[in-house]
C-alpha positions in Angstrom: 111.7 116.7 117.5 111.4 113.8 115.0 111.2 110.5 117.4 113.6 107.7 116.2 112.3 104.1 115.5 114.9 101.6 116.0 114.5 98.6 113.5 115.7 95.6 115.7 115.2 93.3 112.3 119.2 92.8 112.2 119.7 91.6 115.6 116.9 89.0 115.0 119.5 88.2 111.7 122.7 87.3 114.0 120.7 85.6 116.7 119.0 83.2 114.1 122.2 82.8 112.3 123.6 81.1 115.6 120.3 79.7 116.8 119.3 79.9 120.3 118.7 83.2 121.7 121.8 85.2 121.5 121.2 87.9 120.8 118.0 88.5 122.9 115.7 90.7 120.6 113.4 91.5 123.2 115.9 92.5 125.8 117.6 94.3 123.0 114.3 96.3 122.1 113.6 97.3 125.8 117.6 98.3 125.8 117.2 100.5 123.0 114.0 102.1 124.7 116.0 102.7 127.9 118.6 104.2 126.1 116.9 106.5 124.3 114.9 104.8 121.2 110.8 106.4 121.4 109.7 103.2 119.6 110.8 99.7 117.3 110.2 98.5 114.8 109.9 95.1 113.3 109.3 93.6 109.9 108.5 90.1 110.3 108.8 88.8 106.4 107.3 84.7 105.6 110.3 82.9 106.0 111.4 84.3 109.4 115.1 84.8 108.4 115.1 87.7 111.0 112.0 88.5 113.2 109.8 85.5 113.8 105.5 85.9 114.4 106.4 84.5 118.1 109.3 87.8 118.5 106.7 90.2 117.5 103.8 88.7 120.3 106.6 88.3 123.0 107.2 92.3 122.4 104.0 93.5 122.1 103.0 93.4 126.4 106.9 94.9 126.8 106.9 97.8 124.2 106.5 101.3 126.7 107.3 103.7 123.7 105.6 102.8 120.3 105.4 99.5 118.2 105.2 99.4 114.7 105.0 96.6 112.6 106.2 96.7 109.0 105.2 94.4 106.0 103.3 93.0 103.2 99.5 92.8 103.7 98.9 89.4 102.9 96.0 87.6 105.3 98.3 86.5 107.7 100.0 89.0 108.3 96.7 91.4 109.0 95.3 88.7 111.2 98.9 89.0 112.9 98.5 92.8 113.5 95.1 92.7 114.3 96.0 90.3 117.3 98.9 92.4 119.0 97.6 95.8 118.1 100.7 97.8 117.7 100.7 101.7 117.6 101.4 101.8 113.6 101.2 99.6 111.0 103.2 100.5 108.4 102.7 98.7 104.6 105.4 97.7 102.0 105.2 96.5 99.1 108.1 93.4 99.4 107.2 90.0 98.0 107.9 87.2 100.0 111.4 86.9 98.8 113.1 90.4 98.6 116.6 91.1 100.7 114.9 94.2 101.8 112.2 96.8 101.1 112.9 98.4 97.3 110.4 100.4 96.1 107.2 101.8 97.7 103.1 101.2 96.7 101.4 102.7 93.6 98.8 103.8 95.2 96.9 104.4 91.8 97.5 101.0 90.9 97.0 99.1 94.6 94.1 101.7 95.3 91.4 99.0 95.5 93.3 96.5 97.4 95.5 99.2 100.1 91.8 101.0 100.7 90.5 97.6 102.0 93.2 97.1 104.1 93.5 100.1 105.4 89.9 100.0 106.5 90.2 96.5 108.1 93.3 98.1 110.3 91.4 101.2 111.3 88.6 99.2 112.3 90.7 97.5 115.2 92.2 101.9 116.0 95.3 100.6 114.3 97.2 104.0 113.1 98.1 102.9 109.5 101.2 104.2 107.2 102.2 103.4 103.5 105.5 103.1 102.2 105.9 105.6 99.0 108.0 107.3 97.0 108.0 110.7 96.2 106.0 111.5 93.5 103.5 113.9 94.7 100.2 112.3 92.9 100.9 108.7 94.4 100.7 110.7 98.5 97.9 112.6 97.2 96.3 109.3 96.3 97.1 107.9 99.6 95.6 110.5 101.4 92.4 109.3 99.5 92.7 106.3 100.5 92.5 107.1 104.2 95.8 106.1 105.3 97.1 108.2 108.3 100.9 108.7 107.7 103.5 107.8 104.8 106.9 106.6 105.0 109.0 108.9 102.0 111.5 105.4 100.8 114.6 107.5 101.2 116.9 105.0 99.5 117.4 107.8 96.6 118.0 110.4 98.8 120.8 108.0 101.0 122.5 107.0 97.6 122.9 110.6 96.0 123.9 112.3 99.4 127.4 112.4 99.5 127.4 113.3 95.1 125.3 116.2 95.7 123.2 116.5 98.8 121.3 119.5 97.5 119.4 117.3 94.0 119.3 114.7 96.6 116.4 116.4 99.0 114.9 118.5 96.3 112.0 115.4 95.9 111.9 114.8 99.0 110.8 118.5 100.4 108.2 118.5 97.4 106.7 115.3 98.8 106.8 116.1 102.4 105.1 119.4 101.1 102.6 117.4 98.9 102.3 115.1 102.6 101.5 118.1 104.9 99.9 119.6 101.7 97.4 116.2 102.1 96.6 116.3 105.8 99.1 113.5 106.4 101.7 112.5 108.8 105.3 111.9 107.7 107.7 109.2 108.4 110.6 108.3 106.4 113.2 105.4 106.2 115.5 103.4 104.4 119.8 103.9 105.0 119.3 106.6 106.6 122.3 107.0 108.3 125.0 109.5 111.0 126.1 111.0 107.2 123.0 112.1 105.8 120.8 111.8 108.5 121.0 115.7 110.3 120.3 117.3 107.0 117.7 115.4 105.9 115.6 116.3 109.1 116.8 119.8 108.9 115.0 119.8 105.6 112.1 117.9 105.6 108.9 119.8 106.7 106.8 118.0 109.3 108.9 114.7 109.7 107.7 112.6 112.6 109.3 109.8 112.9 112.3 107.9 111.3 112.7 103.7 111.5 116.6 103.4 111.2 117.7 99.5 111.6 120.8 98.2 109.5 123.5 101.7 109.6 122.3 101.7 113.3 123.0 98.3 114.3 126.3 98.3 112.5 127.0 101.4 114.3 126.9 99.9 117.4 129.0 97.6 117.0 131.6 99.9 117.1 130.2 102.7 119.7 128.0 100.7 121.5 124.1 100.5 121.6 123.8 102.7 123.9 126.1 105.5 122.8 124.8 105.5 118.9 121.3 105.6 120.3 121.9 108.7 121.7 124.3 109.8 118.5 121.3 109.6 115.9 118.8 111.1 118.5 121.2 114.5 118.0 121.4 114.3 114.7 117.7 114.5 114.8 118.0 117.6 117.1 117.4 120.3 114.8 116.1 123.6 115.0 
């Protein structure tokens, strides 16, 4: 079964909008683990508007399931990741002041610079994933760069769903192809949601792992952490 990642960033975004420390994101994070969740994510961005560096050391020694850490490479960060050793790594191409993650790397472009980072993060036995799109040569180009997994941006697919569901995944089954075709592992993520969520893992060869933060969140405000934990996990139960 494709394990969910639950992207805590937006309960970070309501505690800091307060101050203080309500919400708790680390209670929150080994909530969503108890409930269900087989890892969390966190993207720590410069100016700290949601996660914070000291959030994403106070949950490393917690974390039972898996940790990944999203974000842009710059030193900082990588000096960050290096010190708390997560399970994954996974790399986006934001700059410093995006709303949220809007495109993924060109690998063709960014080989130089994503192959040295990559390397720096396998050198501490960090696994390492790239945020892409779908177009098969930029996954065949981060399979040369040594990367372990990619995460398919699935924006596209999310906005086109509920138009025609069936144009929507046509580029997304060609890159998972291309992905498996590559020798790598596939994640995906981006409003992902309980609407378009079942058919995209029904039709997605190889999928490992989804990171699912804002629809999630929102969702439980309405049914619960708990309860719409276990509501995506069976929409990810698919035979």
């Amino acid at each position: 079964m494709t394990r969910l990642s639950v992207n805590i960033n937006k309960i970070a975004t309501i505690r800091n909008a307060r101050g203080g420390n309500i919400p708790d994101v680390v209670k929150a994070a080994i909530d969503c683990e108890r409930f269900g969740a087989q890892g969390i994510t966190v993207h720590p961005r410069p100016d700290e508007r949601h996660i914070r560096r000291k959030d994403v050391y106070d949950l490393k020694p917690l974390i039972t399931t898996e940790f990944n850490i999203e974000g842009y490479p710059t030193r900082k960060f990588i000096n960050m990741v290096i010190e708390v050793q997560p399970d994954q790594v996974t790399l986006v191409p934001d700059p410093p002041n995006a709303l949220t993650s809007s495109a993924g790397w060109d690998t063709i472009r960014h080989f130089d610079f994503l192959k040295d980072v990559i390397a720096e993060f396998h050198a501490g036995n960090i696994r390492t994933s790239i945020f892409i799109e779908t177009d098969p040569d930029l996954i065949f180009k981060a399979a040369e760069l040594g990367t372990d997994r990619v995460e398919l941006y699935t924006e596209p697919y999310a906005s086109q769903f509920l138009k025609n569901k069936e144009k929507a995944i046509e580029p997304f089954i060609l890159a998972a192809k291309a992905a498996v075709e590559a020798g790598l592992g596939l994640n995906a993520g981006h409003d992902l949601n309980l609407d378009n969520l079942k058919y995209f893992a029904q039709n997605i060869p190889g999928l490992l792992e989804v990171s699912i933060g804002h629809a999630l969140i929102s969702d439980a405000l309405y049914f619960g952490l708990e309860n719409t934990i276990q509501m995506y996990l069976r929409e990810l139960k698919v035979k």
